[in-house]
C-alpha positions as CSV (number, residue, x, y, z in Angstrom):
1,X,166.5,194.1,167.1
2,X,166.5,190.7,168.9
3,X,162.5,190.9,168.4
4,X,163.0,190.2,165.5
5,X,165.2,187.3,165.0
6,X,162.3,184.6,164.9
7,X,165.2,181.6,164.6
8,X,165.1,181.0,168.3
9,X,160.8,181.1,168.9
10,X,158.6,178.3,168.4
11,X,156.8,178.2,165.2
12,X,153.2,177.7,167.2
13,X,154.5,181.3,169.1
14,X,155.4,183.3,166.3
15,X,151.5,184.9,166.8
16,X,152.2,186.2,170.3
17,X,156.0,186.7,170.2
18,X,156.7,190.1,171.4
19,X,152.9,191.6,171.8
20,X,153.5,192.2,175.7
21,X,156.5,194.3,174.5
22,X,154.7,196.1,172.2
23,X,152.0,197.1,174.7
24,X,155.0,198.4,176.9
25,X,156.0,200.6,173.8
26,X,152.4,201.6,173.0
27,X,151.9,202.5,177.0
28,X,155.0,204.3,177.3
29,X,154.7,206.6,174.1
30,X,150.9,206.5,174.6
31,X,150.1,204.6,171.2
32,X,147.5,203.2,169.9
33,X,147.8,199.8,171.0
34,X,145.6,198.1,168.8
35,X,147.1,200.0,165.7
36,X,150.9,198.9,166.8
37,X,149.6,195.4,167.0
38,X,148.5,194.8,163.8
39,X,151.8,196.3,162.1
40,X,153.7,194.0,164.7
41,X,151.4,191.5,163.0
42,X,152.3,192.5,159.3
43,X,156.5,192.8,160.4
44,X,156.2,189.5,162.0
45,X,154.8,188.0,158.3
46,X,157.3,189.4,156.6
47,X,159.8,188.0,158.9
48,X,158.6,184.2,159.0
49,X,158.2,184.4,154.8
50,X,161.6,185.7,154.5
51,X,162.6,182.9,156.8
52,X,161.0,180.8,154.8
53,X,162.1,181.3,151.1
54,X,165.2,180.3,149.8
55,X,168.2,182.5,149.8
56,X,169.2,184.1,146.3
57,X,172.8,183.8,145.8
């Protein structure tokens, strides 16, 4: 789960944080890489707007 805890990365990095990990993934359960790429992608949006909007109390 530490993938996904974008506090500690860079924001110019955000984009490539993780990809060579999820080629790893994608090689070891034979994947398609492209497709796991793109939802990496999509997670890592959600992740940075969450990150990004207030808190609701």
């Amino acid at each position: 789960m530490a993938a996904l805890d974008l506090t500690h990365v860079p924001q110019g990095q955000i984009p490539m944080h993780g990809e060579e990990e999820i080629l790893k993934l994608a090689g070891h359960f034979q994947l398609p890489e492209e497709e796991l790429l793109a939802e990496w992608a999509d997670l890592k949006l959600k992740f940075v707007a969450e990150k990004k909007s207030p808190k609701s109390s």
